[in-house]
C-alpha positions as CSV (number, residue, x, y, z in Angstrom):
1,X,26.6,11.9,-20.8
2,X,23.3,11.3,-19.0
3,X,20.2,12.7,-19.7
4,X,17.3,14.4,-17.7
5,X,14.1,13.7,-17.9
6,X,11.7,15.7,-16.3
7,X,9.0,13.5,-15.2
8,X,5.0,16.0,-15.1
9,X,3.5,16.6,-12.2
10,X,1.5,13.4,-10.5
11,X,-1.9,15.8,-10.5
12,X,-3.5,14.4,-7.2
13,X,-6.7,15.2,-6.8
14,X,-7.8,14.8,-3.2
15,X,-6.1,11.7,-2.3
16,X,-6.0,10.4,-5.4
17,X,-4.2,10.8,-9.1
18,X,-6.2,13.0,-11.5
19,X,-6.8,9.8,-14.0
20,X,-8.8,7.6,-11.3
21,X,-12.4,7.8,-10.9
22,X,-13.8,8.4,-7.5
23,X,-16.2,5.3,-8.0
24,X,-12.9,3.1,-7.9
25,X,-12.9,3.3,-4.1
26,X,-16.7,1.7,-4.3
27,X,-14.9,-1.5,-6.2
28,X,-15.5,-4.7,-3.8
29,X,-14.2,-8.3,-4.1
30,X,-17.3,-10.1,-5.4
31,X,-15.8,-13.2,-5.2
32,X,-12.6,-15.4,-4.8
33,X,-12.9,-18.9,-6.6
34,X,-9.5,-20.8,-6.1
35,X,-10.2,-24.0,-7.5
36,X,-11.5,-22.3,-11.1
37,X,-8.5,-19.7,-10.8
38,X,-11.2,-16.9,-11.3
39,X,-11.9,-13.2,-9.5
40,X,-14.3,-11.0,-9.9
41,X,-14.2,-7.4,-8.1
42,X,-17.6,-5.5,-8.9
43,X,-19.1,-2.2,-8.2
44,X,-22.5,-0.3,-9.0
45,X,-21.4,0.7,-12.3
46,X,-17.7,-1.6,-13.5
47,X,-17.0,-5.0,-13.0
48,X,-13.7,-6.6,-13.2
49,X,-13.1,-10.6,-14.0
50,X,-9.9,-12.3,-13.9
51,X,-9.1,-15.6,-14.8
52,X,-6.1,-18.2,-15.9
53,X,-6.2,-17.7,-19.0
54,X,-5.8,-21.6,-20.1
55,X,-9.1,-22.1,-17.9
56,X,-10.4,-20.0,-21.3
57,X,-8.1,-21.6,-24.1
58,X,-5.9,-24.4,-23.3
59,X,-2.8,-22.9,-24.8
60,X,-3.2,-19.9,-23.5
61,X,-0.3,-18.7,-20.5
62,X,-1.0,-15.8,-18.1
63,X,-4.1,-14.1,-17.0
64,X,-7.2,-12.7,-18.8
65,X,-8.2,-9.6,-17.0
66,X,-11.9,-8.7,-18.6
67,X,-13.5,-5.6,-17.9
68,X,-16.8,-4.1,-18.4
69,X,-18.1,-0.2,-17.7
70,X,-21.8,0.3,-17.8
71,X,-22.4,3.8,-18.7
72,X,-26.3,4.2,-19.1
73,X,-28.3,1.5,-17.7
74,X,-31.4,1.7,-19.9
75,X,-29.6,0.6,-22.7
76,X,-26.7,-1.3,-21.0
77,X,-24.1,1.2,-22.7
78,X,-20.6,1.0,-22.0
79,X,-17.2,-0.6,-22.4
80,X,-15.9,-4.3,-22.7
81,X,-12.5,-5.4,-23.3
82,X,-10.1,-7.8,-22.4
83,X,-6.0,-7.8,-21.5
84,X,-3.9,-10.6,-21.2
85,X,-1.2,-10.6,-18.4
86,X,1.7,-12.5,-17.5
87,X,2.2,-13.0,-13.8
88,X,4.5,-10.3,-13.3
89,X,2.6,-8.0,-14.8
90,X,-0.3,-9.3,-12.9
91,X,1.5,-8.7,-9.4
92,X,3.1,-5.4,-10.5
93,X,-0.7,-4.2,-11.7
94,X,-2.0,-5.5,-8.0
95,X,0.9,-3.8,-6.3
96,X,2.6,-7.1,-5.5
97,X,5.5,-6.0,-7.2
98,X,6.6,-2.2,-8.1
99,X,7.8,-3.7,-11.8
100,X,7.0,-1.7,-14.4
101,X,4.8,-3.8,-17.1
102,X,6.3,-3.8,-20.9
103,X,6.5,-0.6,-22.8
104,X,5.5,1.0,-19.4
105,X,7.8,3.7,-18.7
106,X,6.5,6.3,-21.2
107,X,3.1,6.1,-19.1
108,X,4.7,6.7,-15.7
109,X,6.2,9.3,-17.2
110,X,3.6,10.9,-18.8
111,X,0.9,10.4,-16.1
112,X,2.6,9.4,-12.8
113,X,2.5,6.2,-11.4
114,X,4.3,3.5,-9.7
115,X,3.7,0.6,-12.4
116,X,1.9,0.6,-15.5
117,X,1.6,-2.1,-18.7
118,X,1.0,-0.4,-22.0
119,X,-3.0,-1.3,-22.6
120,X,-3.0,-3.1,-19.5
121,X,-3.4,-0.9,-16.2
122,X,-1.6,2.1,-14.8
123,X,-1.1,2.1,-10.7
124,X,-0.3,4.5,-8.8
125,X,0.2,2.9,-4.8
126,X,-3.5,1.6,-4.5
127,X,-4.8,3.4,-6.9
128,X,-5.0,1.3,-10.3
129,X,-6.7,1.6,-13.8
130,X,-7.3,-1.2,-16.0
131,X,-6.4,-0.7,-19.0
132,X,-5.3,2.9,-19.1
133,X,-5.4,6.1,-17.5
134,X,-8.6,8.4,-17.7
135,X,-9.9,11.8,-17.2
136,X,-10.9,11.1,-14.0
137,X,-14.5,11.9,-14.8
138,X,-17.8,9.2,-16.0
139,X,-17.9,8.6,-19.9
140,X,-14.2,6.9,-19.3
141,X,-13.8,3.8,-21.1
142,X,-11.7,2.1,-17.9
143,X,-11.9,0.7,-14.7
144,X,-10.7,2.1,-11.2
145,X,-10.0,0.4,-8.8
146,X,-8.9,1.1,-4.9
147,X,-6.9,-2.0,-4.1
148,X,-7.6,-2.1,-0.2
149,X,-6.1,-5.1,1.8
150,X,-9.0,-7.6,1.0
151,X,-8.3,-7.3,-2.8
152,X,-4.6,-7.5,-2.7
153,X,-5.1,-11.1,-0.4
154,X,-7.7,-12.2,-3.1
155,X,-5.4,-11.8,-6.0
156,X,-2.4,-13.5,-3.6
157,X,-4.7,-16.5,-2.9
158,X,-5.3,-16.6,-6.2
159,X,-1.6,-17.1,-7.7
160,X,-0.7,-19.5,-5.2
């Protein structure tokens, strides 16, 4: 016997899901350093770094994907964390790959999207959060991110 399971409405908002912020499409490769294995992909208010993760601790495998939110300048408030990803993840989270990250599932069914990773990102086509969906709205504790072209060659440039 197989079971249905009724996946909720995407919620798009515009042209985008309800859980990215509108400053996402603002995000801008900052720069592409191959030799160092390092990204970083910056806007007026987030900034994104990613690097390989044994350029931080030898024994380390994957990526480190850190991200920072400023949410009131005079003070420098806001969010910091890091996620570590293994390189599918890393491709599925960049829309190289359409594989859902580990434990994924239950957050493409629960917000819509095309890929997510469990305290990792959510993506839905070009739209991506890192680490998790939001409200959409400032005050969120993530990153959005419109992956246009420039990005997506950055990150392939980078894995090579």
């Amino acid at each position: 016997m197989r079971t249905a399971v009724q996946r909720r409405n995407l919620g798009i908002l515009g042209h985008h899901p309800t859980w990215f912020h509108h400053h996402g499409s603002k995000m801008h490769l900052e720069l592409l350093d191959q030799q160092n294995r390092r990204l970083v992909i910056s806007g007026s208010a987030a900034k994104v770094i990613i690097r390989k993760a044994s350029s931080v601790y030898p024994n380390a495998k994957g990526w480190f994907v850190d991200w920072e939110v400023v949410q009131y300048r005079p003070y420098e408030e806001g969010v910091r964390g890091r996620s570590q990803f293994n390189d599918e993840d890393f491709k599925s989270a960049f829309g190289l790959s359409e594989k859902p990250g580990e434990f994924g599932h239950w957050l493409i069914q629960q917000f819509g999207a095309s890929a997510a990773g469990q305290g990792q990102y959510i993506r839905w086509g070009n739209f991506l959060n890192i680490p998790c969906p939001g409200t959409g709205h400032d005050g969120d504790p993530n990153v959005s991110i419109y992956l246009d072209e420039e990005i997506q060659k950055a990150v392939r440039q980078l894995l090579e």
